[in-house]
Each structure stands twice: as C-alpha cells, then as structure tokens.
C-alpha positions, 0 to 999 in steps of 0.5 A: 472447503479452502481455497488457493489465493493467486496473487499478481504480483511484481508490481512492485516487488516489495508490496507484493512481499508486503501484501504477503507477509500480511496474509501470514500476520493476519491469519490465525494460525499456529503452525504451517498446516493452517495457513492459506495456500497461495500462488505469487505471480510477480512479473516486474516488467509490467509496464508503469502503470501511471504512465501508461493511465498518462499514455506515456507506457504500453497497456498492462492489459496484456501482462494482466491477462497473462497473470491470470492466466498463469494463476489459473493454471497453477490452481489459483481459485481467485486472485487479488492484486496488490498494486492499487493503481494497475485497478484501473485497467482491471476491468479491461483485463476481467472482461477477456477472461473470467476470474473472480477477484478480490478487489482493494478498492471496493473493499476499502469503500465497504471497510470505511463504510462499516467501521467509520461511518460518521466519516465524510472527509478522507485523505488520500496518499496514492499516486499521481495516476491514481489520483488523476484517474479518478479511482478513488474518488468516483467510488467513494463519492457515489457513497457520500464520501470527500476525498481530499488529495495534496495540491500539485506541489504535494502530489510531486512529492507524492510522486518523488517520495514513491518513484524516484531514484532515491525512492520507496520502489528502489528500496528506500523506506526511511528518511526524505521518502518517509517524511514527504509521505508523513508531510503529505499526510499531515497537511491533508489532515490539516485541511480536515481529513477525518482518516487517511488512506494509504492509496498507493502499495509502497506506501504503507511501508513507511506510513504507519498508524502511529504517524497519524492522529486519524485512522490509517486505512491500509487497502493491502491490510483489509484486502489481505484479511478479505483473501483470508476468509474467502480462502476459508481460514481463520483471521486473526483478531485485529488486536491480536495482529497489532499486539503481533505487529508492535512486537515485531516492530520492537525488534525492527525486523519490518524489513531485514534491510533498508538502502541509505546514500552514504555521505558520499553518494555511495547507496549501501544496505543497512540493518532497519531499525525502527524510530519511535514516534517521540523520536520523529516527533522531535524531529520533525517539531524542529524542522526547518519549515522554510528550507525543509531540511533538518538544522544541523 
C-alpha cells in the first residue's frame, strides 16, 4: 500500500522546494503515475527558529503543531521537515499530537553509521542555533562519533553566508555565501574532519560534493530517499541519481534564477550558470588569504 508524505515546509521556501525536488530526482520513476504523493505545508511565518532556541523569538511549537494538524487533515500519512534546526522543538510539538516522522537527524546518524563506518571525526555546517543546541553533537557523540564545528570567527560566517541580507535564505546562492560555505568547510577539514555534514537546509544549495575531498552527508537527500521508501516507492539507484544530477547540472538549471547586486548596489535575478570545480579552484588558489577578497 503507498503512502502520502506531508511536508512542513516554508522554512524556509527554497529548502522546502529543494527537499521536494529531491523527492522527484530520487525516485525511480518513468512517468507521472509512479511518483509519490505528497502534501507541502509551507508556512514562512514560522518564527526564526535559532532565535527562538536564543530566547530572542516566539516558540515555533504552535506553528509545528498547526502544520500537523493541517497534514493530517489533507491525508497526510507521516510527515518530515525540512528545516534541521526547527528538530529542536519536535519533540515538544509530537508530544501534543501524534503523528509519525521521518526524523533528518536520526536518519543521518543511521546513514553515517552504515556507510562510513571506520568515521569518527565529522564536520558539521549548520546554524549557530543548531550547533549551540547541541543537536548534532549528543546524537552522534552517544555513538562515538567527534563532531568538529568552526570556531566563533567561522560559525559568523556560517551565520552571515545563511542569514544575511545578501545571504542563502534571500536567494543568493553563488559568490560571498557560497565561498564562506566552502571556506568553513575546508578549515574543518583541515582540522581533520573525515565527512562533512550539510547540517543547515539552505546549505546544500551551494555546498555540493564536488567542493570537497571527503564525503558530503546531505540530511535533505538521505531523508528525501527514507520518505520515498516509507511511501512505498521504488528509489533510485545512487548512481543513477548522480549521473541524473551531473547532467542536470551541465545544463545549469539547479535553479532557474539566482540574485546578484549589480555594481551599483541594485539586487537583480539572473540566469544560474553553474562554475566548474577547475574554475573555483582557480579561483580560490588565487585569493587574497589576508584581505579575503579575490585580486582584481
């Protein structure tokens, strides 16, 4: 019997149109008939969740529950959310209503588990109020695996390449968000993360697996394939999905449009075009290491 997946989405937009998408990508599929069902609940007035995990924002418990709710009354048979830092207050919102869910984080663990075993050093990408939360880190530490996470000066970053003006969740997915994602990454790596994990939704939008030397774990991706099998479709075979994936790529259609300041100031939407990885490595080999900015 199949099986309708509810998302809570909205939080925000683009990861929950990215989780999505995945869904589609990874199911083996040849014509409309044979991929899942599903329901997208985005509400994107959800109150920020690292704020509210700061005390600086109301609880999303309410909206949480609300969502449910709402999933459940559209026929929803379980639900996931692609936002990893609103996990925190999941517990708290299953606990006034019951509803199965696919949860990222207990996913990922079991994912690392199975398929990186000799791995006990991981980096972690996510948000400051993931990474002050501990949320990765006392799941995967109960399970003998080091989390390393950027010191303060990197998780600002962290935070500015997501959050700000010029940021991921405003829509911009190439340049200073993208190379602060990237950097982050590389100087955990340097202090000897083994894989990577992409713990934040909007970061894999613009940290992919062909930036790093060590694996890429992508919560959205292992959590999109569980929904699919827990619908009780057909996934499709890793490599078959990366082959699907590189070709997509190649036509740079990962998204339709990406937003750039002009010299001016003036923020304008532009066709993506995707930057091969000899390109960026030249790039970056000749960056400014001082100033941090690219020589004219």
């Amino acid at each position: 019997m199949n099986n309708t997946i509810g998302i809570i989405g909205g939080m925000g937009p683009e990861a929950t149109a990215y989780f999505y998408q995945l869904l589609i990508q990874n199911t083996l599929a040849d014509k409309d008939q044979e991929h899942v069902p599903v329901i997208i609940y985005a509400n994107p007035r959800v109150p920020p969740r690292t704020d509210a995990i700061h005390k600086k924002a109301l609880s999303p418990v309410p909206f949480l529950v609300q969502g449910i709710k709402t999933l459940i009354r559209s026929g929803a048979d379980f639900g996931v959310m692609p936002c990893i830092t609103a996990h925190y207050f999941l517990p708290e919102a299953l606990n006034e209503i019951d509803f199965p869910f696919v949860n990222l984080l207990d996913e990922t663990l079991h994912f690392v588990r199975e398929s990186y075993p000799s791995k006990r050093t991981v980096g972690l990408i996510a948000s400051s109020g993931t990474v002050d939360s501990g949320l990765f880190h006392h799941l995967f530490e109960r399970a003998g695996i080091t989390l390393i996470t950027p010191d303060s000066k990197g998780q600002a970053d962290v935070h500015e390449a997501i959050f700000s003006n010029d940021g991921i969740k405003a829509g911009f997915i190439k340049g200073k968000p993208r190379d602060m994602i990237i950097a982050a990454a590389g100087r955990l790596i340097q202090q000897g993360a083994e894989a990577m994990i992409a713990g934040c939704s909007e970061v894999p939008l613009v940290l992919k697996p062909v930036d790093l030397p060590v694996p890429l774990i992508e919560p959205m991706l292992i959590g999109a394939r569980i929904c699919i099998k827990k619908a009780g479709f057909h996934v499709r075979p890793v490599e078959e999905h990366k082959k699907k994936i590189a070709e997509y790529d190649e036509d740079g259609q990962r998204s339709l449009f990406y937003r750039k300041k002009s010299p001016g100031g003036k923020t304008e939407s532009q066709p993506c075009s995707r930057l091969t990885r000899l390109t960026r490595l030249a790039r970056l080999a000749t960056l400014d290491e001082k100033s941090g900015k690219e020589p004219s």
